[in-house]
Structures are given as C-alpha cells and as structure tokens.
C-alpha positions in Angstrom: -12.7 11.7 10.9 -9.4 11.0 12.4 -6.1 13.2 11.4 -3.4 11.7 10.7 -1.3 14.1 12.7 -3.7 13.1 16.2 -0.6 11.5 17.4 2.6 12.1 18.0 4.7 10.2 15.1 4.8 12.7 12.5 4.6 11.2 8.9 7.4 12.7 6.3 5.7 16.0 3.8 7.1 14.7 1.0 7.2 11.5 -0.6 10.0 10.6 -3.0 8.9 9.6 -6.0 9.4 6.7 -7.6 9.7 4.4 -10.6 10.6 1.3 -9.4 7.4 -0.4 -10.2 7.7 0.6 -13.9 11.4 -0.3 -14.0 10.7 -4.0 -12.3 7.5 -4.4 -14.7 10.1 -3.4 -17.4 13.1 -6.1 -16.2 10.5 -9.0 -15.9 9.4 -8.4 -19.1 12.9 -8.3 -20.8 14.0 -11.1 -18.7 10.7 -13.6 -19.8 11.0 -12.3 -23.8 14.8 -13.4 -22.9 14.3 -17.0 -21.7 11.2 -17.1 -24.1 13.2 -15.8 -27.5 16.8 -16.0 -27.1 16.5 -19.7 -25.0 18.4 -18.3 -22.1 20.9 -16.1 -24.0 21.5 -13.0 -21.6 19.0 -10.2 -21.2 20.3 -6.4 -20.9 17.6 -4.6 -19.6 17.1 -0.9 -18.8 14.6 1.6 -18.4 14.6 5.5 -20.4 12.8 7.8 -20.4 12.4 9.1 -24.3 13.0 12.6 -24.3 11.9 13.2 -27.8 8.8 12.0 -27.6 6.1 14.7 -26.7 3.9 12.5 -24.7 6.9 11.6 -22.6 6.6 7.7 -22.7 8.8 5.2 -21.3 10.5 2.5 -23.8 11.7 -0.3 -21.8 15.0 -1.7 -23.8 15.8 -5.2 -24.4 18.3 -6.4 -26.3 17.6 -3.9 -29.2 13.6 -4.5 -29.2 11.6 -1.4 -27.6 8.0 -1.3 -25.9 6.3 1.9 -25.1 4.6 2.5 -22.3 2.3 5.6 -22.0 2.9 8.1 -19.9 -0.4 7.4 -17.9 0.6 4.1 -17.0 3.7 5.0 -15.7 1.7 7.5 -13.6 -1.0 5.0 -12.4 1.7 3.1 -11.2 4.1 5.1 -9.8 0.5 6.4 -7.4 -0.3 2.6 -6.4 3.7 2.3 -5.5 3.5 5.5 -3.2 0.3 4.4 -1.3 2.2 1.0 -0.5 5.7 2.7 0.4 3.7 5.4 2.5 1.1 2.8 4.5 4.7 0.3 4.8 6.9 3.1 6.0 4.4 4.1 8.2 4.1 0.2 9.9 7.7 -0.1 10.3 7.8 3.5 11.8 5.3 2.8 14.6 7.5 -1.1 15.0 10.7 1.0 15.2 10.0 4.0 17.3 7.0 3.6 19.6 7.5 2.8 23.1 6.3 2.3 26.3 4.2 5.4 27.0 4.6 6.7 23.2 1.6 9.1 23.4 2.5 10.1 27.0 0.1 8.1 28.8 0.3 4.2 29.5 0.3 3.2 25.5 1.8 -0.4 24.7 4.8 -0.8 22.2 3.5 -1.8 18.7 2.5 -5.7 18.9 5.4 -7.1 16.4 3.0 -10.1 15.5 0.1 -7.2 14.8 2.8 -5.0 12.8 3.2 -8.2 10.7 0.1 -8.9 10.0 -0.7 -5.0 8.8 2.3 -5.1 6.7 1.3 -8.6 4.8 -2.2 -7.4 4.2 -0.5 -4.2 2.7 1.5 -6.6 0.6 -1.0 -8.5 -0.7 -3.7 -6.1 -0.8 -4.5 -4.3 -4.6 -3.1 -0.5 -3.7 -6.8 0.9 -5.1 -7.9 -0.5 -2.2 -5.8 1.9 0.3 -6.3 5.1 -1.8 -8.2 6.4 0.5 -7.2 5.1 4.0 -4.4 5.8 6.4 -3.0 3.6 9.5 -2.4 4.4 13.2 -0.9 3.2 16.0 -3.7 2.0 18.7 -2.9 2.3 22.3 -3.6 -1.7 23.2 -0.6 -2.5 20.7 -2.3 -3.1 17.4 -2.8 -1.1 14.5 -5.8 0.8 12.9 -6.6 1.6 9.8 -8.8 4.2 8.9 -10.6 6.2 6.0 -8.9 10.1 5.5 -12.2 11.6 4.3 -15.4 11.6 6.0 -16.3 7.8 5.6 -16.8 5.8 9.0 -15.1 2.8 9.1 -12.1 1.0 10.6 -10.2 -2.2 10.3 -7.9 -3.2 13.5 -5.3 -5.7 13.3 -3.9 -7.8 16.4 -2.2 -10.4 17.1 -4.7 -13.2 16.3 -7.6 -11.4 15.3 -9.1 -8.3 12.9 -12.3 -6.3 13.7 -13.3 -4.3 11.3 -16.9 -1.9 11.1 -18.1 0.8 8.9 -21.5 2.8 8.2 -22.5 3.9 4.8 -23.5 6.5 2.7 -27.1 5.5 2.8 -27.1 3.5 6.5 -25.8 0.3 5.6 -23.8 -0.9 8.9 -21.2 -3.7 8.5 -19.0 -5.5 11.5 -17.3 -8.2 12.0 -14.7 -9.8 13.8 -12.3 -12.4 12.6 -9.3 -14.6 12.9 -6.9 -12.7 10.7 -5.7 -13.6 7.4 -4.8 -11.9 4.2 -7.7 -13.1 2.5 -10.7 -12.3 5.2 -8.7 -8.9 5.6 -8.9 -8.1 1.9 -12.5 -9.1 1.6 -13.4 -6.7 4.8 -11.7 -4.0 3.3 -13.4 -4.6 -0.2 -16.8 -4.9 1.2 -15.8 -1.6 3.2 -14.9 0.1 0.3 -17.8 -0.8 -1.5 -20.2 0.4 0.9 -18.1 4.2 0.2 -18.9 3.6 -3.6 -22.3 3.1 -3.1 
C-alpha cells in the first residue's frame, strides 16, 4: 500500500467543511418549483439550518414553502463533496507546483493533457466510487490513482491513454489498457471496486 505522504507534496490536515452541495441541491430546487409554480415569477432562495429542531435538519426556503432535509442527507453529502474537493485540489496541486526534478531526481512536470483527463473523470465519476482511493503524481508525467487500504490496484492516466490493474480478495486479476475516456475510466474503476467488494 502506498502512503499518501511517499512524496514530497504534502496534502492539507484538515479539510474545510462544506455545504455547498446541500445549498446548490437546495437553489435548483427553489429555482425549478419557481419556473414550474410561479411561471417565472422570481425565486428567493436560501439555506438554514433549523436550530430548534433536535434532529438538526436543513429546511431549504422558497418563497415561503419549506422542505426538510434530514440531517443524514446533509451528511452523506457533504462526505461525497469532500472526496471530490480533496482528489481535485490535489490534481491542480500537482498541475501547479510540480516541476522539473519535483521528487529530487529526473521527475517530469505533471502532463497538463493527463491532469485534465484525472480531473474530468473526477468530475464525472459517482464520489462512492473514490471513497477509498487517493492520487499521485507519477514520475513519467501522469497521474496514479491508487487504493488507501490494503487493496492492490491502480488506474494511471496519460495523455492518450489509461492503464489500470488490480488483484482481488479471492485472486481475481484484472488489466487493461485503454484510450482514455470518462466512460471506459468509470467502468475500470467500477469493475475495480467491485473486485474490493467481493
């Protein structure tokens, strides 16, 4: 198992949290009941918290209709929006900060077509899937991602291409090499993960 801390980019302790995920969730909705109710009459939207509930739920506001949200949902989805921000800031991290020689040998700069592709399969990729994988910077330019417990597997990105490989719980091997897409990369990581499950 790799460690995140192998290299020498150090990744923040603490992650803000964050509520953004419940907030947008919470404008679209007022926003659609808007254009859907009112006919395009303006919507005024906001996000509390409701202190004097004891289950601490969220009521989204709009124009003077309430939903609550349960406090678990809020937490579910405040976790998916960290994995995201913490796998993203890492990407742009590496894109921003590694040079020539980064781990003080003859490393490569992050490949900016590579960092692109990592960060759209982030994008576009269910956060489940990355609750138990980190990323690294590779020496050759691309970038790695990789399990944080005890599972083998890897998925590297380049330019052109992904590779990915993992061996599971019970033997079952799986590799494969592909021209990269969002798709093929979110299949790999699915079958990956489902080998872990297994």
């Amino acid at each position: 198992m790799m460690n995140e801390n192998d290299y020498r980019i150090i990744e923040p302790r603490n992650i803000p949290t964050s509520n953004h995920g419940v907030h947008d969730w919470a404008l679209r909705f007022c926003v659609i009941s808007s254009i859907a109710f009112s006919f395009g009459n303006a919507a005024n939207a906001e996000t509390i918290l409701d202190n004097d509930s004891p289950s601490g739920i969220y009521v989204p506001v709009c124009d003077g209709g309430s939903i609550s949200i349960p406090k678990t949902l809020v937490t579910e989805l405040n976790i998916n929006a960290e994995i995201k921000e913490r796998l993203i800031s890492r990407l742009i991290e590496f894109k921003n900060e590694l040079q020539q020689g980064w781990n003080g040998h003859d490393e490569l700069p992050m490949e900016e077509l590579s960092v692109s592709n990592a960060l759209a399969a982030v994008e576009d990729t269910a956060s489940e899937e990355f609750s138990k994988w980190t990323v690294f910077p590779s020496p050759n330019g691309t970038i790695l991602f990789s399990p944080t417990d005890d599972f083998i597997a890897g998925i590297s990105i380049g330019n052109e291409e992904f590779s990915y490989a993992a061996l599971g719980n019970q033997g079952q091997e799986i590799k494969g090499k592909e021209v990269f897409s969002v798709k093929s990369f979110k299949l790999a990581i699915r079958l990956i993960n489902s080998l872990n499950e297994a």
